[in-house]
N, C-alpha and C positions, 0 to 999 in steps of 0.2 A: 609440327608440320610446316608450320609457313619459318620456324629458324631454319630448316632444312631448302625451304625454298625464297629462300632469302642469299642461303649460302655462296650460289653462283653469279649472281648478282652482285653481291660483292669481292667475287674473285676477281671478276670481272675489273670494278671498278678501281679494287686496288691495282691490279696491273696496269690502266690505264693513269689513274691520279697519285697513286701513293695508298700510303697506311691513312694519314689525316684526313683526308675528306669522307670516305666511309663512315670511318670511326669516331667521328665526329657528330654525323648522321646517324650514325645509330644510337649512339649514349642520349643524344636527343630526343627519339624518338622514345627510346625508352623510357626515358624519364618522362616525356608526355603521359605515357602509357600507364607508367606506376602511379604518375601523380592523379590520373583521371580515376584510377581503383582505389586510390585515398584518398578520392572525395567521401565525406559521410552519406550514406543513402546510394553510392555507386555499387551495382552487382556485381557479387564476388564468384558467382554460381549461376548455371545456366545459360540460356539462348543470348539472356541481356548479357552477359559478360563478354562475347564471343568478340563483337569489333572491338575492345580492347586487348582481350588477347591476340587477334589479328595483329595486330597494333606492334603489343609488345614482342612478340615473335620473329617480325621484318625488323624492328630494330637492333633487338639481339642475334639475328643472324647478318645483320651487318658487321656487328663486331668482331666478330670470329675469324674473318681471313685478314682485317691487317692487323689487330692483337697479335697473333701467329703468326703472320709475318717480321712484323716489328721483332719481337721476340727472338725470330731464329735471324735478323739479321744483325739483333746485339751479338751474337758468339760468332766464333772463326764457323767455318764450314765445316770442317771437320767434328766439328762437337752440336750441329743441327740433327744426328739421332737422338742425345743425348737429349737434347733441347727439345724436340720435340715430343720425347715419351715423360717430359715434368710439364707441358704447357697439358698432357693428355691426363697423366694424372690429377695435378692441380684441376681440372674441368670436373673429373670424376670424383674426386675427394670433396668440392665444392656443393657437388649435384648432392653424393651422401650425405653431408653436414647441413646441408636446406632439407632434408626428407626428415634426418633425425630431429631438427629442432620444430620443422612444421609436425610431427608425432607428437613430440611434446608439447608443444604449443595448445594442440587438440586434447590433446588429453589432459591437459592441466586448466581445461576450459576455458580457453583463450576467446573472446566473442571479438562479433564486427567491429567494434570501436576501436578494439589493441590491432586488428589486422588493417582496418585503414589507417593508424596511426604509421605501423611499420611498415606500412607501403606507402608513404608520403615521408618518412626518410629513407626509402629507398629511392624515391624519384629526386630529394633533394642531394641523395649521392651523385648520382648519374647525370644531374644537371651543374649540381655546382664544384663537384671534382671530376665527375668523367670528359667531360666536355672540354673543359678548359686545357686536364691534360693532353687529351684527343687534338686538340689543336698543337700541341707538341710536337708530334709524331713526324715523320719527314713526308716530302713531296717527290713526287720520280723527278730523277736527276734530265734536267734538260740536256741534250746531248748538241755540241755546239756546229751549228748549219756550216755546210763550207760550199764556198764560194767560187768556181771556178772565174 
């Protein structure tokens, strides 16, 4: 719900700033997020869990429109369908292979300790690789003032 209502917010932002400032903000935010659910003793379930899901939700739907941006502005224009039905799959192949391993995980009786662990390297992904390459990303091109 709140990536969904995150999302316009950063279409927003990216058409004003760029892909990098969003994106930036949100790999952050999410790593906040994942890191605070891989504290030991942080609620993984229930009402307690909910402001960091809040959390993590605004952050990853930051990401979403200048990733996808970014993305279709690596290829010519003519090949932005193409690009954009592997940035959708890639999402959806993503989403199935987190459901099959969180399946297995449960079932292979994975307890709190293995799930805060893999969720404090999930926040150290997104803080100490998303971030930095997030700051890669471009900035909208200043268009130059004329002068009469």
């Amino acid at each position: 719900m709140f990536i969904g209502a995150a999302g316009p917010v950063a279409g927003r932002l990216t058409d004003a700033r760029g892909e990098r400032m969003p994106a930036t903000v949100g790999f952050a935010v999410a790593g906040v997020a994942l890191g605070g659910y891989g504290l030991t003793g942080a609620p993984l379930h229930g009402p307690a869990a909910l402001p960091l899901g809040v959390l993590l939700g605004l952050g990853l739907g930051l990401l979403f429109a200048p990733v996808s941006r970014s993305a279709l502005n690596a290829v010519p224009q003519q090949l932005h369908g193409q690009a954009s039905a592997l940035i959708s799959s890639g999402s959806l192949a993503g989403a199935a292979l987190g459901a099959v391993l969180a399946g297995a995980a449960a079932r292979a009786g994975t307890g709190a300790d293995q799930v805060h662990t893999a969720l404090v390297w999930a926040a150290g992904l997104c803080l100490v690789l998303g971030v930095p390459l997030a700051t890669k990303l471009r900035e909208p091109a200043t268009t130059p003032s004329t002068t009469d």
